[in-house]
N, CA, C and O atoms as a GROMACS GRO file, in nm:
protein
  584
    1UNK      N    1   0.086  -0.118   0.000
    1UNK     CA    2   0.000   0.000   0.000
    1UNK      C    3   0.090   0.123   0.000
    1UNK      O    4   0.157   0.155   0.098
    2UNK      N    5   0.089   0.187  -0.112
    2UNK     CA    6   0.180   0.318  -0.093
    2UNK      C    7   0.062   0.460  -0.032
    2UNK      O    8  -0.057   0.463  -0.063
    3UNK      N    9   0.118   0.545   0.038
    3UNK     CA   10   0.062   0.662   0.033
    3UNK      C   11  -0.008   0.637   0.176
    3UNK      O   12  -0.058   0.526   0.194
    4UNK      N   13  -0.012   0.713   0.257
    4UNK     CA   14  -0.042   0.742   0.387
    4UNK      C   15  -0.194   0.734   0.426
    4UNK      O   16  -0.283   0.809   0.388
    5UNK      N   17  -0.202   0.634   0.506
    5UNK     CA   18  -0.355   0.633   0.542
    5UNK      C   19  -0.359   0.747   0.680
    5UNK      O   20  -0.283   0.763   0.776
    6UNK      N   21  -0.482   0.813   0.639
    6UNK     CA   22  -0.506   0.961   0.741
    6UNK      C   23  -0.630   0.844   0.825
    6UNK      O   24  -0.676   0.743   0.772
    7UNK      N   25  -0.658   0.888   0.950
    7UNK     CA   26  -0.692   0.841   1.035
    7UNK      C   27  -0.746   0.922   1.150
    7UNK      O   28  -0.672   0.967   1.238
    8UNK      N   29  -0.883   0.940   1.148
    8UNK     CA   30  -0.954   1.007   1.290
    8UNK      C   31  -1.037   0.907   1.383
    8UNK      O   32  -1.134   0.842   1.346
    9UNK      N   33  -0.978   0.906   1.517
    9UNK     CA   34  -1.039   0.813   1.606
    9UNK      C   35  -1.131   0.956   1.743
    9UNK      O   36  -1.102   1.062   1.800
   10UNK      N   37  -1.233   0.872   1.734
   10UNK     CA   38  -1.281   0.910   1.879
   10UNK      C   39  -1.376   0.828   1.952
   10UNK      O   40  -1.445   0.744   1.894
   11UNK      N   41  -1.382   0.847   2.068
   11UNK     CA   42  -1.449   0.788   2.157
   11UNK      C   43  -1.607   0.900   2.244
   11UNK      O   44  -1.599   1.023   2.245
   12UNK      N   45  -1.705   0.841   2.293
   12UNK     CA   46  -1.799   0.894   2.353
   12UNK      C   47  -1.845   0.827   2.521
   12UNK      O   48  -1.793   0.721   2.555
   13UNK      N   49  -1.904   0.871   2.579
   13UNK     CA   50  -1.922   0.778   2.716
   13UNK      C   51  -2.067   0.845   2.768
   13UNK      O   52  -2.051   0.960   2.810
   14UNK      N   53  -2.173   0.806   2.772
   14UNK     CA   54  -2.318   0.881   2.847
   14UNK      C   55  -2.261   0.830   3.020
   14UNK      O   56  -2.238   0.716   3.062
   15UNK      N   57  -2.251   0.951   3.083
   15UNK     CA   58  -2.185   0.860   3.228
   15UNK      C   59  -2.076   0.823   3.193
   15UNK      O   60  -2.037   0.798   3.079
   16UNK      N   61  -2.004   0.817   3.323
   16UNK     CA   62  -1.856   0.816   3.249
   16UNK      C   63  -1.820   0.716   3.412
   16UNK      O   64  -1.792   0.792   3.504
   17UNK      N   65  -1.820   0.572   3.449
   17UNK     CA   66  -1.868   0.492   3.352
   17UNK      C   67  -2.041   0.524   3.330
   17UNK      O   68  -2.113   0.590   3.405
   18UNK      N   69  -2.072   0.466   3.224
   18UNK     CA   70  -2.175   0.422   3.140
   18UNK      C   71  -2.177   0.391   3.033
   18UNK      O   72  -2.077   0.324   3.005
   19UNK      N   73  -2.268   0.410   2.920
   19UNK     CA   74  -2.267   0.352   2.787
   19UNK      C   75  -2.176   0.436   2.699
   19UNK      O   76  -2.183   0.557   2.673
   20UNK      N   77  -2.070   0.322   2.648
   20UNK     CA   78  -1.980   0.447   2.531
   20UNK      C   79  -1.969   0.387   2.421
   20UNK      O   80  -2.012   0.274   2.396
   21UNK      N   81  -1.908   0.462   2.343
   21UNK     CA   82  -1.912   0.423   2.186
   21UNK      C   83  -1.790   0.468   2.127
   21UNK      O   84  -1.761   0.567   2.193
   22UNK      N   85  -1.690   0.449   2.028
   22UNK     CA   86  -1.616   0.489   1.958
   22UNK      C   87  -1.579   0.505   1.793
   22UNK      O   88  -1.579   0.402   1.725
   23UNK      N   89  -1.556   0.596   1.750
   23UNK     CA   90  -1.545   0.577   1.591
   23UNK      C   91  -1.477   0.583   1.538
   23UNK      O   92  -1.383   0.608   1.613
   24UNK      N   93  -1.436   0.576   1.419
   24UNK     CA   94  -1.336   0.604   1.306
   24UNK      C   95  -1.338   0.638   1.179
   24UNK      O   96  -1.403   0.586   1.089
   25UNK      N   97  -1.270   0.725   1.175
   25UNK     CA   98  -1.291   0.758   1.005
   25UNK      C   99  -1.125   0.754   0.933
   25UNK      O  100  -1.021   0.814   0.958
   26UNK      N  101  -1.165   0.652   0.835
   26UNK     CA  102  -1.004   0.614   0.766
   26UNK      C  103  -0.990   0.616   0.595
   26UNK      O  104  -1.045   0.542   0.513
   27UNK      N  105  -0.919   0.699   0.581
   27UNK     CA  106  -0.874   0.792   0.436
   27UNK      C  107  -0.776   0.743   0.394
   27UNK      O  108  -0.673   0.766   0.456
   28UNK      N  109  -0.770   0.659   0.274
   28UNK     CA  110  -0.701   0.653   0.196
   28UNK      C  111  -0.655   0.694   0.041
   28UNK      O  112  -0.617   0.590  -0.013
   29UNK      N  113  -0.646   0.781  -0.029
   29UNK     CA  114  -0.664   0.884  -0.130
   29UNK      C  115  -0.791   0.891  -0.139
   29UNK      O  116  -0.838   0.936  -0.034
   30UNK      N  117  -0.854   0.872  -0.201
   30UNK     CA  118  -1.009   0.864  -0.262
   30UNK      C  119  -1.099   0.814  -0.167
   30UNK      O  120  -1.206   0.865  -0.136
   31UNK      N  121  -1.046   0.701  -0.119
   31UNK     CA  122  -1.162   0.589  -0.048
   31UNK      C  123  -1.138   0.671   0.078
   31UNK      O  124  -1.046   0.739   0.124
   32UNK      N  125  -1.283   0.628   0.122
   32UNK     CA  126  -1.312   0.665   0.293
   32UNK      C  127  -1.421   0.548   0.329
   32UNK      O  128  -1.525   0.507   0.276
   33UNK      N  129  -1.338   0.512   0.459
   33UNK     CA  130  -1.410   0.385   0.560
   33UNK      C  131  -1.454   0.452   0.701
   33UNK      O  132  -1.402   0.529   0.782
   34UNK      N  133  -1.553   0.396   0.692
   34UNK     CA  134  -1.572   0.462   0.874
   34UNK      C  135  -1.611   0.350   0.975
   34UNK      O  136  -1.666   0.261   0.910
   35UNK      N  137  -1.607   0.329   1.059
   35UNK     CA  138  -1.637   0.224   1.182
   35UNK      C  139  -1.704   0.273   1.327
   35UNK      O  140  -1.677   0.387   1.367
   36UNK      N  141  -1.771   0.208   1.386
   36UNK     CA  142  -1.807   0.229   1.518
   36UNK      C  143  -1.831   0.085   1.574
   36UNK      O  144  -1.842  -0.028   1.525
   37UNK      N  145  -1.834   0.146   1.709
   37UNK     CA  146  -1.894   0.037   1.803
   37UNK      C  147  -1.934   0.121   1.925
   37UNK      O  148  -1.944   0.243   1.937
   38UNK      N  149  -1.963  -0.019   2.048
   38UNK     CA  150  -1.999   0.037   2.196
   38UNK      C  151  -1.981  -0.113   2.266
   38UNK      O  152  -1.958  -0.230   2.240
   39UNK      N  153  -2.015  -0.003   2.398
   39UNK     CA  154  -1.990  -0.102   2.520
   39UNK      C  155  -2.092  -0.018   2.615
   39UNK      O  156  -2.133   0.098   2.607
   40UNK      N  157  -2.118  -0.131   2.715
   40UNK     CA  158  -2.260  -0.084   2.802
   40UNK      C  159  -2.222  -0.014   2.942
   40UNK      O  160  -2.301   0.058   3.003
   41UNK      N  161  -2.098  -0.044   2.983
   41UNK     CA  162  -1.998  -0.047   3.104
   41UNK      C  163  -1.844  -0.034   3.081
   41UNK      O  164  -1.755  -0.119   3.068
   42UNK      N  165  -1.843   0.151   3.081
   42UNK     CA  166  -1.736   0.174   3.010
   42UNK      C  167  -1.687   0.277   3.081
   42UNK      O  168  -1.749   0.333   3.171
   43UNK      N  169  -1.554   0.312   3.036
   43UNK     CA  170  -1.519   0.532   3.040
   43UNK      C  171  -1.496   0.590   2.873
   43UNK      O  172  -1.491   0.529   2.767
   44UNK      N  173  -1.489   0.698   2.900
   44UNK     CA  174  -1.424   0.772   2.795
   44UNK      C  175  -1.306   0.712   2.757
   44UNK      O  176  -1.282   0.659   2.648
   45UNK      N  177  -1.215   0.725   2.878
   45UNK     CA  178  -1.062   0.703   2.808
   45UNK      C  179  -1.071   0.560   2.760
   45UNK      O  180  -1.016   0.555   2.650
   46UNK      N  181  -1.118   0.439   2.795
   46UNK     CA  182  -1.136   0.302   2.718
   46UNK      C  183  -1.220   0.321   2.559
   46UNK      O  184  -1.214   0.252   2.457
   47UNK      N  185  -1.284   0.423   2.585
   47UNK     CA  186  -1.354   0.444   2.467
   47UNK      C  187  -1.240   0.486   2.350
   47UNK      O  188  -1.215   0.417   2.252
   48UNK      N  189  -1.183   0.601   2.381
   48UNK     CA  190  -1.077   0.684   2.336
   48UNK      C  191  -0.982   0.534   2.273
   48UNK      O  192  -0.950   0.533   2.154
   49UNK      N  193  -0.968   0.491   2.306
   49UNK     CA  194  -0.858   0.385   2.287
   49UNK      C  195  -0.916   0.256   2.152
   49UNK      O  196  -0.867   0.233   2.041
   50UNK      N  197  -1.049   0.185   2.230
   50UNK     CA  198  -1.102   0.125   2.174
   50UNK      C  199  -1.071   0.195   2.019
   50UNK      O  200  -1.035   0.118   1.930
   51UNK      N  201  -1.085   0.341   1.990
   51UNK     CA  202  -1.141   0.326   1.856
   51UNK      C  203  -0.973   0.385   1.770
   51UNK      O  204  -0.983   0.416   1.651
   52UNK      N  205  -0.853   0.394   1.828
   52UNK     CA  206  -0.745   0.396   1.803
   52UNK      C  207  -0.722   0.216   1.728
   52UNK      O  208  -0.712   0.197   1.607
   53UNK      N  209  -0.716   0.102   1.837
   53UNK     CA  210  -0.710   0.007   1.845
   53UNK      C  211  -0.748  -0.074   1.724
   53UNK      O  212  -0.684  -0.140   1.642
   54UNK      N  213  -0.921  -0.035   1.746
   54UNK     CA  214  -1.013  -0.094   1.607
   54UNK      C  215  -0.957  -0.019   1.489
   54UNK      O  216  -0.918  -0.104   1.410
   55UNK      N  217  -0.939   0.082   1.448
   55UNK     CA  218  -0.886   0.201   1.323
   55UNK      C  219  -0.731   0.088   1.310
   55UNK      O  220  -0.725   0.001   1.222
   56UNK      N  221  -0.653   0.102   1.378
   56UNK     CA  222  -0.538  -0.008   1.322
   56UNK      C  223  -0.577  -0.155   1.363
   56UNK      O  224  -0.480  -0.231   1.360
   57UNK      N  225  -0.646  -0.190   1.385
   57UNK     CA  226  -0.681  -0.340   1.369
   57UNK      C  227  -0.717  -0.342   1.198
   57UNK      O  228  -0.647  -0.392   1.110
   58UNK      N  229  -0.820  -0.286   1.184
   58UNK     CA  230  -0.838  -0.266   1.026
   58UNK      C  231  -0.829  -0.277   0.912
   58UNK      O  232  -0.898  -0.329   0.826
   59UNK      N  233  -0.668  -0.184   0.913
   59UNK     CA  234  -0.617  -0.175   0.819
   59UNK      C  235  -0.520  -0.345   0.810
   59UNK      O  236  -0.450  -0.406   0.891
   60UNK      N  237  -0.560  -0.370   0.681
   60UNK     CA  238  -0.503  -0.550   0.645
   60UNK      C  239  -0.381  -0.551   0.634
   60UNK      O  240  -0.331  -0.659   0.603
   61UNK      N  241  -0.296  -0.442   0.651
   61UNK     CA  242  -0.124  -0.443   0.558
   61UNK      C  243  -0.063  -0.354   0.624
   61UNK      O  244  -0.123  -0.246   0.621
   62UNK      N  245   0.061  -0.353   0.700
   62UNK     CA  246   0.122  -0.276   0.707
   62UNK      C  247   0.134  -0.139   0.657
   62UNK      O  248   0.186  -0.130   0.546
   63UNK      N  249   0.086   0.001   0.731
   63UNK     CA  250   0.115   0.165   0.656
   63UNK      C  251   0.151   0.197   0.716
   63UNK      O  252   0.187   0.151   0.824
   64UNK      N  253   0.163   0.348   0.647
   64UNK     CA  254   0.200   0.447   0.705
   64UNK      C  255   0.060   0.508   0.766
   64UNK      O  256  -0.046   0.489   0.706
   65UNK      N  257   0.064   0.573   0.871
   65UNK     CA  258  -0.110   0.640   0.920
   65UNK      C  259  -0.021   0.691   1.023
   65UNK      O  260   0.067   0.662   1.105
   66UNK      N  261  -0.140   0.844   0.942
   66UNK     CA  262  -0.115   0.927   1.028
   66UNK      C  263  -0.258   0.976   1.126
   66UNK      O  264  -0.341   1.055   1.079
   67UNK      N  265  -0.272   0.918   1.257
   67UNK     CA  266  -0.360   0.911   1.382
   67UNK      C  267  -0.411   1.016   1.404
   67UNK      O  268  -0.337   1.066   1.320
   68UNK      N  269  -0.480   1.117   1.446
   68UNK     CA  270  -0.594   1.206   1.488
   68UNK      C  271  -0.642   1.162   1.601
   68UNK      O  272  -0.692   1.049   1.594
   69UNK      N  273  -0.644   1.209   1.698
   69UNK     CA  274  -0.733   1.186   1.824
   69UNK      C  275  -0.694   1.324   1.894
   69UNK      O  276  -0.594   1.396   1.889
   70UNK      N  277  -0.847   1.332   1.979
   70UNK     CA  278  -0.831   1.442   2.030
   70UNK      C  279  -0.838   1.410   2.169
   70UNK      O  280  -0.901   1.478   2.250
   71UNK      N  281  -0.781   1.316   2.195
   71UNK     CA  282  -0.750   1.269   2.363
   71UNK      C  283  -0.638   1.284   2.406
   71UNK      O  284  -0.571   1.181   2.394
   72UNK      N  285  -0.574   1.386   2.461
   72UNK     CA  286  -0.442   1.376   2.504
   72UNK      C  287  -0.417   1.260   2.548
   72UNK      O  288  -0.311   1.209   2.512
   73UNK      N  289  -0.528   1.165   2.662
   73UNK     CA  290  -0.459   1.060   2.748
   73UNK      C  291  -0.419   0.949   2.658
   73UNK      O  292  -0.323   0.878   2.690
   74UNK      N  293  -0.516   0.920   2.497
   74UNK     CA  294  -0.428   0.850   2.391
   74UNK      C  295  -0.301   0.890   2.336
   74UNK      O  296  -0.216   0.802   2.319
   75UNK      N  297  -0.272   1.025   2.303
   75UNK     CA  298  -0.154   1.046   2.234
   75UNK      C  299  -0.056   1.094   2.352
   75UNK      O  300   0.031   1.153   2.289
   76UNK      N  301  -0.036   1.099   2.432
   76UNK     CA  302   0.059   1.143   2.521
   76UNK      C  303   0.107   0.997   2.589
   76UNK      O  304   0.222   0.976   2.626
   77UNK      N  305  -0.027   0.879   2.599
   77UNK     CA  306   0.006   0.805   2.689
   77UNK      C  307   0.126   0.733   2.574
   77UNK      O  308   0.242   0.718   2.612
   78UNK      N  309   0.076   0.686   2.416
   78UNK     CA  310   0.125   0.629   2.342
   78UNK      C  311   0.242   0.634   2.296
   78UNK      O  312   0.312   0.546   2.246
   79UNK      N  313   0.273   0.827   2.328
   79UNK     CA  314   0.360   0.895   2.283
   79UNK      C  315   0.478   0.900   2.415
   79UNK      O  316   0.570   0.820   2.404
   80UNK      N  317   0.478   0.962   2.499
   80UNK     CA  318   0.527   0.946   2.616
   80UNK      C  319   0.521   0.844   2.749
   80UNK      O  320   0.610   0.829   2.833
   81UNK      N  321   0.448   0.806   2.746
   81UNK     CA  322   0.416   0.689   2.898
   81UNK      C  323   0.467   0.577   2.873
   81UNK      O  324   0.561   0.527   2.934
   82UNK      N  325   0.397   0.519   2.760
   82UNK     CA  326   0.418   0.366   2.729
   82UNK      C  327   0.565   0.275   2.722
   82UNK      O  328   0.586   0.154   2.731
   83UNK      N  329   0.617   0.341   2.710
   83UNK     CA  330   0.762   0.317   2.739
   83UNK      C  331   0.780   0.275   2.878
   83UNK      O  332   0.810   0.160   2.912
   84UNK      N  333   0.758   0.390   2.968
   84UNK     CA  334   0.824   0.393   3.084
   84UNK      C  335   0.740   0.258   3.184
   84UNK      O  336   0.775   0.190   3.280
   85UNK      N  337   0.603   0.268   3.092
   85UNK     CA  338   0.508   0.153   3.181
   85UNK      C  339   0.557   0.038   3.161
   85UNK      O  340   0.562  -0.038   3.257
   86UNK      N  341   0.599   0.002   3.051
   86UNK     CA  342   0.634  -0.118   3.048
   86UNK      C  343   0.789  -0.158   3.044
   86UNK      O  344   0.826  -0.267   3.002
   87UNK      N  345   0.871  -0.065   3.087
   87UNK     CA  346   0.967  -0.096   3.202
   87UNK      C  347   0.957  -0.120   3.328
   87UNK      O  348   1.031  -0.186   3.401
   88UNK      N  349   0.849  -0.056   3.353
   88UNK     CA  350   0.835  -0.035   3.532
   88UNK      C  351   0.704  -0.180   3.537
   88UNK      O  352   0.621  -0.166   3.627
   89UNK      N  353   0.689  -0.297   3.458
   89UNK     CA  354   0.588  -0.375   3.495
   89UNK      C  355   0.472  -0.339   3.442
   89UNK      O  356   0.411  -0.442   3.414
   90UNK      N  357   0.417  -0.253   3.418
   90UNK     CA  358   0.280  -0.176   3.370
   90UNK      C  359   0.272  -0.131   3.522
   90UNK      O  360   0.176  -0.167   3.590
   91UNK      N  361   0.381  -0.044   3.582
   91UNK     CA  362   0.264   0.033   3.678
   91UNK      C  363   0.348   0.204   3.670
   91UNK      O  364   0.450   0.241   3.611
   92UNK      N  365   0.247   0.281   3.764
   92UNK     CA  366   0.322   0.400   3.696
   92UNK      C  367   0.443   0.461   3.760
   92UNK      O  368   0.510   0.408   3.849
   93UNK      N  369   0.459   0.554   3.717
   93UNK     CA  370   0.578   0.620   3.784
   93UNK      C  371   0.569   0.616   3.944
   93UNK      O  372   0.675   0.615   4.007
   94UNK      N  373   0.435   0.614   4.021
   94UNK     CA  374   0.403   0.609   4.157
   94UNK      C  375   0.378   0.471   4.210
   94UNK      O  376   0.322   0.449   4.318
   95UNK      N  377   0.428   0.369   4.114
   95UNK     CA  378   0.374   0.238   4.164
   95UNK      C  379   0.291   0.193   4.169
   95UNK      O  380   0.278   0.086   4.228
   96UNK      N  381   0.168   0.269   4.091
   96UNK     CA  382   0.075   0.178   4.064
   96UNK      C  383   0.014   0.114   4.002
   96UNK      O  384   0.092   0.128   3.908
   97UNK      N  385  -0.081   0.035   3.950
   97UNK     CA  386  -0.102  -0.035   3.839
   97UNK      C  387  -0.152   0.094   3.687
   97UNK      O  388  -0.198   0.206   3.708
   98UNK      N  389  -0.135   0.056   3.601
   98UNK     CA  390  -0.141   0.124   3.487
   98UNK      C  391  -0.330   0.126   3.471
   98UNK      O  392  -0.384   0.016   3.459
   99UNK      N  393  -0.401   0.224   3.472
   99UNK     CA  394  -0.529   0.200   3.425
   99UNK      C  395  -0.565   0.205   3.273
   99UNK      O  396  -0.550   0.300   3.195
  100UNK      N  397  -0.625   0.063   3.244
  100UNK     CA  398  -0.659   0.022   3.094
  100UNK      C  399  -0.535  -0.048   3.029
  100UNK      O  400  -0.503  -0.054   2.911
  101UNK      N  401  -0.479  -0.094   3.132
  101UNK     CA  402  -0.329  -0.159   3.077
  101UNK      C  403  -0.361  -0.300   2.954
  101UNK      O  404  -0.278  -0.334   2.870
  102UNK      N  405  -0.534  -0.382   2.972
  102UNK     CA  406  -0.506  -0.426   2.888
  102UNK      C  407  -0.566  -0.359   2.762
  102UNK      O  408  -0.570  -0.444   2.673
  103UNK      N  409  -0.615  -0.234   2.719
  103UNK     CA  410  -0.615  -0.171   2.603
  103UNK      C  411  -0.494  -0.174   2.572
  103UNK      O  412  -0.448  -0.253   2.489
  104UNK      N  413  -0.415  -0.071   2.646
  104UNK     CA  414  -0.289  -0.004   2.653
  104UNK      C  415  -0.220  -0.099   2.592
  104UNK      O  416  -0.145  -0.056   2.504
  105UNK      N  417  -0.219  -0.233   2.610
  105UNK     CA  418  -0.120  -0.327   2.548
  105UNK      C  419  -0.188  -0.428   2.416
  105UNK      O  420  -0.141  -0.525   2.355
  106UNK      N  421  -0.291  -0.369   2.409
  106UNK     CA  422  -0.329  -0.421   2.236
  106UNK      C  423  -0.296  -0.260   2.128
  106UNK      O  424  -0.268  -0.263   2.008
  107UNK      N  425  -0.305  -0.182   2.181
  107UNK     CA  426  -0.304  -0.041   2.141
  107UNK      C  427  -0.128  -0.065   2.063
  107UNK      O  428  -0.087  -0.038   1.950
  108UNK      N  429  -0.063  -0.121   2.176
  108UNK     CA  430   0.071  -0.092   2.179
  108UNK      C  431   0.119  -0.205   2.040
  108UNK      O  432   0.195  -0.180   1.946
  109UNK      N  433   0.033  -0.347   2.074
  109UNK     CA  434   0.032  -0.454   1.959
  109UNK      C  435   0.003  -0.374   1.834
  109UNK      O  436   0.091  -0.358   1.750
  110UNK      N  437  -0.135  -0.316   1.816
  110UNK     CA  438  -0.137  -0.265   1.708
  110UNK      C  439  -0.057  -0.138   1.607
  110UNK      O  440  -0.048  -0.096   1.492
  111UNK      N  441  -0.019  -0.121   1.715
  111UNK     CA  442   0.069   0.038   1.649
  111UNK      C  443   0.209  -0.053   1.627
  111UNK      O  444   0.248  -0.055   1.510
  112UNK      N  445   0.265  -0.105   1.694
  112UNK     CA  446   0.378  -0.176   1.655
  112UNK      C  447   0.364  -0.242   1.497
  112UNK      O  448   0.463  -0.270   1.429
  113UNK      N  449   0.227  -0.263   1.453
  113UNK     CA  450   0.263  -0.335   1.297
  113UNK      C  451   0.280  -0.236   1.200
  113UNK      O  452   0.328  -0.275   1.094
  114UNK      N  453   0.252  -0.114   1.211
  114UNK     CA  454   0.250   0.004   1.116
  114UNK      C  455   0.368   0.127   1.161
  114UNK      O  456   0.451   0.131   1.252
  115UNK      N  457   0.341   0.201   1.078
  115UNK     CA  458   0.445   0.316   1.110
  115UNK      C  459   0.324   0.400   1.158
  115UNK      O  460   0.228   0.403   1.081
  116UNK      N  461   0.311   0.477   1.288
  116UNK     CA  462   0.196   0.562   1.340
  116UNK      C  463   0.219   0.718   1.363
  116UNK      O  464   0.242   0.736   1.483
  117UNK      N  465   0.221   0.801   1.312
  117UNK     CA  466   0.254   0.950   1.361
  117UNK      C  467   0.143   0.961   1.430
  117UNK      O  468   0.039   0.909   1.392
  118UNK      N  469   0.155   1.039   1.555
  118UNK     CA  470  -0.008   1.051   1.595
  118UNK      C  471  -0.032   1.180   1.661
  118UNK      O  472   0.032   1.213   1.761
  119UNK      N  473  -0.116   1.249   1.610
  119UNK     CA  474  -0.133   1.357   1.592
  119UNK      C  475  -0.260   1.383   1.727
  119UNK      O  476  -0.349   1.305   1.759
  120UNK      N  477  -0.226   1.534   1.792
  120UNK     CA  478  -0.372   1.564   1.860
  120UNK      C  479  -0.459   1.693   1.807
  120UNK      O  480  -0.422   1.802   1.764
  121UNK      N  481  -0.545   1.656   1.820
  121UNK     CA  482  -0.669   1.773   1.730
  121UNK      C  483  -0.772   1.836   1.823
  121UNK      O  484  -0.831   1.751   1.891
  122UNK      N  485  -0.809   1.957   1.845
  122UNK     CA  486  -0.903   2.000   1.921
  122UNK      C  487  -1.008   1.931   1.912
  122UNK      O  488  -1.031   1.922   1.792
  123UNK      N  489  -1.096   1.869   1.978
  123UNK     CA  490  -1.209   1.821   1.968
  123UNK      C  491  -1.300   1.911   1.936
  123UNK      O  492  -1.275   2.025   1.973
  124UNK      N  493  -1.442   1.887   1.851
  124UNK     CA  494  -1.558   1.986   1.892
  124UNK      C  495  -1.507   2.134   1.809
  124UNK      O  496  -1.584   2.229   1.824
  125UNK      N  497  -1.413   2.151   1.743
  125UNK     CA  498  -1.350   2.278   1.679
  125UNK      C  499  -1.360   2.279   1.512
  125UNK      O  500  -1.285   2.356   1.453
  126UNK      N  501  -1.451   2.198   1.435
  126UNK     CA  502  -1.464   2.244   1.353
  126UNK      C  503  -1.413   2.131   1.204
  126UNK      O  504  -1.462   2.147   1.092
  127UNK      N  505  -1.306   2.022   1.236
  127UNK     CA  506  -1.270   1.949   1.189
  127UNK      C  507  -1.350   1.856   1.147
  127UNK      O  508  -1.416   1.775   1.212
  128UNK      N  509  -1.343   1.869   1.050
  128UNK     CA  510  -1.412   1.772   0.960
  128UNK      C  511  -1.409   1.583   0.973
  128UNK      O  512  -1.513   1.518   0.957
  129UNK      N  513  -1.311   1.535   0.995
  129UNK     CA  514  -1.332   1.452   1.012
  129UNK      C  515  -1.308   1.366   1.177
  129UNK      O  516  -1.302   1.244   1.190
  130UNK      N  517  -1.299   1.453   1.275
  130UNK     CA  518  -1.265   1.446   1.354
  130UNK      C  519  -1.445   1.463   1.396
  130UNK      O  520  -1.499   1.375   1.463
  131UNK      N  521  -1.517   1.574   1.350
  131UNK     CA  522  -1.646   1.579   1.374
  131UNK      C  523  -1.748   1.446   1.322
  131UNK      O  524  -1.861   1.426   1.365
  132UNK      N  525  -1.693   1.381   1.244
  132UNK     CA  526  -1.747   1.263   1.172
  132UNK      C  527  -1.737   1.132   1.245
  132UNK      O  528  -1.815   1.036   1.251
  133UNK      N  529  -1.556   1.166   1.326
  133UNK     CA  530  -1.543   1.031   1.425
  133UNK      C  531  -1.643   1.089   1.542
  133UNK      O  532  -1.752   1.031   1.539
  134UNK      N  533  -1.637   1.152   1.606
  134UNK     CA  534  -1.754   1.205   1.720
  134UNK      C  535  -1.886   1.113   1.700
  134UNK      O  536  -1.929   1.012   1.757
  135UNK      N  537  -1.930   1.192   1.597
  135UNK     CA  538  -2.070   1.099   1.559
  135UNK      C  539  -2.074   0.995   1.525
  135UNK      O  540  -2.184   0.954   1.488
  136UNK      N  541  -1.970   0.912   1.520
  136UNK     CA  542  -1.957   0.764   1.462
  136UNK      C  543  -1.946   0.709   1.646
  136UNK      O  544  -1.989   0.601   1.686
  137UNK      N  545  -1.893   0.795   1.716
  137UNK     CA  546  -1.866   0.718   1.828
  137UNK      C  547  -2.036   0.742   1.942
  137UNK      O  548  -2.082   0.662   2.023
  138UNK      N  549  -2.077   0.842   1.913
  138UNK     CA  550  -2.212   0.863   1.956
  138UNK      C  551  -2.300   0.776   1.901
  138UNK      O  552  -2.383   0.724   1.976
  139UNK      N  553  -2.300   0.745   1.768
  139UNK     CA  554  -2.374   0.645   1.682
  139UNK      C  555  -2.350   0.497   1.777
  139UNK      O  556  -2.440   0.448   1.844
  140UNK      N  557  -2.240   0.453   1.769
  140UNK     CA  558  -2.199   0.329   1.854
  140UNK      C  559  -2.273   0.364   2.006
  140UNK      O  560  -2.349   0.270   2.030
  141UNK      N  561  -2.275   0.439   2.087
  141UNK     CA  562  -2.351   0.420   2.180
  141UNK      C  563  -2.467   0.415   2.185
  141UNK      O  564  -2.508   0.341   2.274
  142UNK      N  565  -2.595   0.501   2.080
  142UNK     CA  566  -2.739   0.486   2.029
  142UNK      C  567  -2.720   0.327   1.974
  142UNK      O  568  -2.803   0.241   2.004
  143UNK      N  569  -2.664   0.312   1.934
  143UNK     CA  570  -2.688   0.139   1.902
  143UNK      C  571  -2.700   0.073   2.002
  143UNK      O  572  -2.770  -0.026   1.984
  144UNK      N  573  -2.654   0.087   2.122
  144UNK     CA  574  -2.661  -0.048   2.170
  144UNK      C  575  -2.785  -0.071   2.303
  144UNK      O  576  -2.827   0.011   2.383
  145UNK      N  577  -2.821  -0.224   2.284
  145UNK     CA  578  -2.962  -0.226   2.316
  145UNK      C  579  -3.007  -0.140   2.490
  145UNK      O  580  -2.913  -0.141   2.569
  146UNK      N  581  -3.084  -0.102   2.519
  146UNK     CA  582  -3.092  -0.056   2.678
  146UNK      C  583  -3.022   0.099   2.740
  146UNK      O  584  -3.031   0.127   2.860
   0.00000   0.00000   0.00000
């Protein structure tokens, strides 16, 4: 696959925990794919992740993608933390266990098969496809039954 797959993930949560949902929207020149899901017993930040996770689960082949999320606690943790967690055991700098460590470590599986730049985007500001993952991740929570 030549040429850079662009990539917007987000996540939603009614209650935080409560019902959340996450989406994706994934660009490859021309073509555009989008995805969602949910969970009934959730947070945001699992949400946030979930739809990082699913967006490179996805893609069938090794790319280049360049990530969008407007969660600092995804791109900072991915970008800065993850390292240090999994030197220290998965716990944190204070000793304690890592929260969402087992996202955190499929997150980490999946980004390891691709090349990932990952970018953070204001949420809610106007972005086009960042406004598209929103509603894909709100969509995933109206779906699910109750």
């Amino acid at each position: 696959m030549s040429g850079n797959v662009i990539m917007y993930t987000d996540g939603a949560c009614k209650g935080n925990p409560g019902r959340g949902g996450w989406g994706v929207v994934l660009r490859w020149g021309e073509v555009c794919k989008t995805l969602h899901g949910g969970e009934q017993h959730t947070t945001n930040n699992r949400m946030e992740l979930m739809a990082a996770i699913e967006g490179l689960k996805a893609l069938k082949r090794d790319c280049d993608v360049e990530l969008y999320t407007d969660s600092q606690y995804v791109r900072k943790g991915i970008t800065e933390w993850l390292a240090g967690w999994k030197r220290n055991g998965w716990k944190t700098a204070a000793k304690k266990p890592v929260k969402n460590d087992d996202l955190w470590k499929a997150l980490d599986e999946q980004s390891e098969r691709h090349r990932v730049n990952w970018h953070w985007v204001k949420g809610h500001a106007g972005v086009p496809d960042n406004e598209l993952a929103d509603q894909l991740a709100n969509q995933g929570v109206e779906e699910l039954n109750g």
